[in-house]
N, C-alpha and C positions, 0 to 999 in steps of 0.2 A: 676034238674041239667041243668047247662044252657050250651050250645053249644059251643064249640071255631069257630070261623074263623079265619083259617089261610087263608092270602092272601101274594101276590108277586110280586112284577112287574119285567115282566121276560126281557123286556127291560134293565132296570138296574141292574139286576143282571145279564145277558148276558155281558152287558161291561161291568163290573165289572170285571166279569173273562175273559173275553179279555185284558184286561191291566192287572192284573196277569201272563196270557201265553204270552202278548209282553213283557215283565218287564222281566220272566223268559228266552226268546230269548236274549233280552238286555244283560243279564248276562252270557248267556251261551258266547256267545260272545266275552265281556271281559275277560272269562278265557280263552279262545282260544287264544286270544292275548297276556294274562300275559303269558302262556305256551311256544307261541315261545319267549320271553323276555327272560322268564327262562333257556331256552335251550340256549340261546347267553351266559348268563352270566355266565352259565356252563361251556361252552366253552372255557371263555375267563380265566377263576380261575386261570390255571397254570400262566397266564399273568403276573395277577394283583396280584399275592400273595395272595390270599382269598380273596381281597375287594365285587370280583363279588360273590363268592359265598357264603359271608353275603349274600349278595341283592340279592342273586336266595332266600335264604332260605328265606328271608322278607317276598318277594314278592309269593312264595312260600304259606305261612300260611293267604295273602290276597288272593289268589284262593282257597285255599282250602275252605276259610267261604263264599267269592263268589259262589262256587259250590253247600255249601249247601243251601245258599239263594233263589237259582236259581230252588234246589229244591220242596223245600218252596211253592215258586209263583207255580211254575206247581203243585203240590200239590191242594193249593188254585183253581187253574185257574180250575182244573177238577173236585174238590168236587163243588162248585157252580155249574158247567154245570150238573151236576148228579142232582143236588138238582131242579135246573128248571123246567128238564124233568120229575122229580119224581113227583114235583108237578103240573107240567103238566098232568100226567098221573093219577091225582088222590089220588098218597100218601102222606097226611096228618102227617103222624106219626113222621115224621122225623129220618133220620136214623144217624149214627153214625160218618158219614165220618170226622167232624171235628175235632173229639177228638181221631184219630187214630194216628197222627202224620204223620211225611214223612216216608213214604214205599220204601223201597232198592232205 
C-alpha cells in the first residue's frame, strides 16, 4: 500500500484566509452602512408616501444576502486557519470543517 503525502503551503493558505476575514470585514461594513440608509428611508416613508420604504425593503433583502456572505468569508477565513494549524501539528486526516456549512 503506498503512502499519501499530504503537503501545504501555509503561506498561501494563510492569505488565503486573510482575504477571506478582510472580504468578510468589507462586508460587514457595507451592511452597517446599508442599515443606517435604511433607517433614513424609514424615516422618511410618511414623507414620500411609501416610495422610501419600497427602497428600505430593496435595500433591506441586499443586506440581508450581504450578511450572510459576510458569513460565509468568516466561515471560510477560520476553517482554512484551523486547517493550517492542524496540519501544522501533524493532522493528516483531515477534518470536516468545510462541509459543515455557516454556524449561527
Amino acid at each position: 500500500m503506498a503512502h499519501d503525502v499530504v503537503q501545504m503551503d501555509y503561506d498561501v493558505m494563510n492569505n488565503v484566509s486573510k482575504g477571506f476575514d478582510t472580504q468578510a470585514q468589507t462586508l460587514q461594513t457595507i451592511s452597517k452602512v446599508l442599515q443606517g440608509v435604511i433607517q433614513v428611508l424609514r424615516a422618511m416613508a410618511f414623507l414620500s408616501g411609501g416610495t422610501s420604504a419600497a427602497l428600505a425593503q430593496y435595500y433591506q433583502v441586499i443586506k440581508d444576502k450581504i450578511d450572510i456572505l459576510a458569513k460565509i468569508c468568516q466561515e471560510f477565513a477560520q476553517d482554512l486557519s484551523k486547517a493550517v494549524t492542524d496540519h501544522k501539528n501533524g493532522d493528516v486526516k483531515g477534518k470536516s470543517y468545510f462541509g459543515e456549512g455557516v454556524r449561527g
